[in-house]
C-alpha positions as CSV (number, residue, x, y, z in Angstrom):
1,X,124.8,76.8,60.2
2,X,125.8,74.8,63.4
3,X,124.0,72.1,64.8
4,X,122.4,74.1,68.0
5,X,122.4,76.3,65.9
6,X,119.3,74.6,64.3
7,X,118.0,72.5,67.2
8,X,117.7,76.1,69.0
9,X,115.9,77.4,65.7
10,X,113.4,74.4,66.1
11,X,113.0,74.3,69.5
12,X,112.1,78.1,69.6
13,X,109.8,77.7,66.8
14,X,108.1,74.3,68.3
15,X,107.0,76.3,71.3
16,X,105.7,79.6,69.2
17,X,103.7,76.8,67.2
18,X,102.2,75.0,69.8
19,X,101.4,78.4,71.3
20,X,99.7,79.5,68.5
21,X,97.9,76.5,67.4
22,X,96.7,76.5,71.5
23,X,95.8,79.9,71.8
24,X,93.6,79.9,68.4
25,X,92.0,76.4,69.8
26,X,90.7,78.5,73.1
27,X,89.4,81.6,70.5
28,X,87.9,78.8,68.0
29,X,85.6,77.8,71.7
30,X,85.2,81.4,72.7
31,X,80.8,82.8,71.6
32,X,81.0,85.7,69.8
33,X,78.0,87.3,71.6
34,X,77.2,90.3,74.3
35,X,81.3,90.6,73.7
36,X,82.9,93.9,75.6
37,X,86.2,93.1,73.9
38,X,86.5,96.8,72.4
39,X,89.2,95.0,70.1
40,X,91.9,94.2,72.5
41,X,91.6,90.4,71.7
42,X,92.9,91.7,68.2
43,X,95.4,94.6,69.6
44,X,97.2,91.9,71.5
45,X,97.5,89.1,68.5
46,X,98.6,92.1,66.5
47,X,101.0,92.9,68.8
48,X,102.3,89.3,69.5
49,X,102.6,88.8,65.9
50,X,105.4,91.8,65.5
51,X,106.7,91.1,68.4
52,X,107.0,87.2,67.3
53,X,108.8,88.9,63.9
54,X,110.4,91.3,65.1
55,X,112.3,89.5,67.8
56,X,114.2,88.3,65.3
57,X,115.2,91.1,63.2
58,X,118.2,92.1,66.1
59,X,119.5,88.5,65.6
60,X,119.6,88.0,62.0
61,X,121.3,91.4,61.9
62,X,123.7,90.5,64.6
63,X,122.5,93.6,66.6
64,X,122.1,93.4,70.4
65,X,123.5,90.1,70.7
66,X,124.0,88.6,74.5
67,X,125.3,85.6,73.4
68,X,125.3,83.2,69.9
69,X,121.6,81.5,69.6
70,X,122.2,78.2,70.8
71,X,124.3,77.8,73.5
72,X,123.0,77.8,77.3
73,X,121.1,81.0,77.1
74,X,118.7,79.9,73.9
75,X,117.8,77.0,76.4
76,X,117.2,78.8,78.9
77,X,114.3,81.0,77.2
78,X,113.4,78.0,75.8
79,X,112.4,76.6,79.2
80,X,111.0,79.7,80.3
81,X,108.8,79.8,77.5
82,X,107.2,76.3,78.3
83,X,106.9,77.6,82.0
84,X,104.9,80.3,80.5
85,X,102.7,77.7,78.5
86,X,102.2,75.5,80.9
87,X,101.2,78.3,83.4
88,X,98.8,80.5,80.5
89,X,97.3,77.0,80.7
90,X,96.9,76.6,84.4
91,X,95.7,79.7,84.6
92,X,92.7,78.9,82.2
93,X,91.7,75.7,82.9
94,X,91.2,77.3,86.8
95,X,88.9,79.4,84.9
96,X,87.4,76.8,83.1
97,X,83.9,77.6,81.2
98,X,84.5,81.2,82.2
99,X,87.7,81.6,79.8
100,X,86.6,82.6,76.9
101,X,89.1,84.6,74.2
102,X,87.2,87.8,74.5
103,X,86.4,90.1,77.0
104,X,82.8,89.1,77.9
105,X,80.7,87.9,81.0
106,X,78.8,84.9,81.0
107,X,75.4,83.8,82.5
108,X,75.4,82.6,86.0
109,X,79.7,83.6,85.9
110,X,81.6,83.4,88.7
111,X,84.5,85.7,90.7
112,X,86.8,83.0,90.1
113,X,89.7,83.6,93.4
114,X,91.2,79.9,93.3
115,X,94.6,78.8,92.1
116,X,96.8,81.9,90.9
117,X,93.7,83.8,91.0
118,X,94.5,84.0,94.3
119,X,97.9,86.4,93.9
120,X,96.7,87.9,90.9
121,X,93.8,88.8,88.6
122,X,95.2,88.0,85.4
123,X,97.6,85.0,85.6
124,X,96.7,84.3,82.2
125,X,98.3,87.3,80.7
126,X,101.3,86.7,82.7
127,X,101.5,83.6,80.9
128,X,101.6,85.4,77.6
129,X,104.6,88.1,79.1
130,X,106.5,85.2,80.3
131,X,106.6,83.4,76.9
132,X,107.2,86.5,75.1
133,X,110.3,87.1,77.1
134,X,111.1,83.7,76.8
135,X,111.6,84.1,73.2
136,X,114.2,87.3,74.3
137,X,115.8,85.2,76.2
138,X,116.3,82.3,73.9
139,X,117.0,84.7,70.9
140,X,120.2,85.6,73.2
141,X,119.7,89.1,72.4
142,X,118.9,92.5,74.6
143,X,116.6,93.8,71.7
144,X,114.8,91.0,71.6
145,X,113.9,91.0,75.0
146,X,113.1,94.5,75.2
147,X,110.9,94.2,72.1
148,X,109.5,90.7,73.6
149,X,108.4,93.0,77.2
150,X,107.2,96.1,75.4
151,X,104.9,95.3,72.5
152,X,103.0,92.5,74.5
153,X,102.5,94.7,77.5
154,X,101.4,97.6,75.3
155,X,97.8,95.2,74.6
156,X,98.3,93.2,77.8
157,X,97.5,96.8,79.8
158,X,95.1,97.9,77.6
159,X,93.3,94.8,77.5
160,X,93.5,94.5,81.3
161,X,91.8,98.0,81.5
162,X,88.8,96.9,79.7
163,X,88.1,93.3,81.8
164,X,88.9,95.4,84.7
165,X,85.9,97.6,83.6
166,X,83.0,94.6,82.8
167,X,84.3,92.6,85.4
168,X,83.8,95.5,87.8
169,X,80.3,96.6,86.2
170,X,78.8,92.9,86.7
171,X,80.5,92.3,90.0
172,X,80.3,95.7,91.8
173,X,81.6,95.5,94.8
174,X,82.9,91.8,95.2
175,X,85.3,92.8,92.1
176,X,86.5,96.0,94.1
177,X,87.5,94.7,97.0
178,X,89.2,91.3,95.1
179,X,91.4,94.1,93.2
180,X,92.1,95.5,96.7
181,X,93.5,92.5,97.5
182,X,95.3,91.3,94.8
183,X,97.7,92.7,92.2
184,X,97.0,93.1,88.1
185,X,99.7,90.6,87.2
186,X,102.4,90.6,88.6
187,X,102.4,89.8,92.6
188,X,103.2,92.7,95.3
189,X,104.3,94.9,92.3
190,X,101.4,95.5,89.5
């Protein structure tokens, strides 16, 4: 095995870890009470998970392959995976004490519209789609990205379906007209 080669192997594996390791710090802070998660916190681990494994099935099979893991591509989903890092954790710390890992509504909570809550209602889970494509892109493989986009978005739009509801049911009207005026999670399109 070639030298990028490997330093594409550990750079791709150094962002899924700190990922990981950050993602199940915010759940480890998250109160397990009054939650209206309906599961989704799970569905969309799940689904990260196989699409985390998966992802690289097409390039250790040599199916689908754009280019050979390692040369300008890999780097390129490499960076955008940090973009999506650092922007899942933008998104949250605008949040603040109202992120919690599951889908639940805190006392005295907030309609938080600052930051990219501004464009969007969930910039967090953009976040999450933009590192899972990421890891497509830095795989260097068109199966990898199309399994990077479709398993995450799968739990993403369910998950987004059931905050949309709570959020709605405790904010009434205020939520309504802030999902008039903004788009899901991806601005001017969805």
């Amino acid at each position: 095995m070639s030298t990028p080669v490997i330093a594409a192997i550990i750079a791709i594996n150094i962002c899924l870890f700190y990922y990981i390791v950050s993602e199940i710090m915010l759940t480890a802070r998250t109160r397990r009470e009054k939650t209206a998660d309906r599961g989704t916190q799970r569905l969309v681990w799940i689904l990260l998970a196989i699409c985390f494994i998966l992802a690289w099935v097409p390039v250790i099979l040599d199916l689908g392959r754009l280019l050979l893991l390692g040369h300008w591509l890999t780097w390129v989903g490499v960076a955008v995976m940090v973009c999506g890092i650092v922007f899942r954790q933008y998104s949250i710390s605008v949040l603040g004490k109202y992120f919690t890992g599951q889908v639940q509504i805190q006392v005295g909570h907030e309609l938080i519209r600052a930051g990219p809550y501004r464009y969007i209602r969930h910039p967090s889970y953009l976040g999450i789609l933009v590192i899972a494509l990421g890891l497509g892109i830095a795989l260097s493989n068109w199966i990898s990205i199309l399994l990077c986009l479709v398993l995450p978005s799968i739990g993403i739009v369910r998950r987004i379906k059931v905050e949309e509801k709570e959020m709605e049911k405790h904010f009434g009207m205020q939520y309504r007209d802030y999902r008039r005026s903004t788009r899901a999670i991806i601005p001017y399109i969805y």
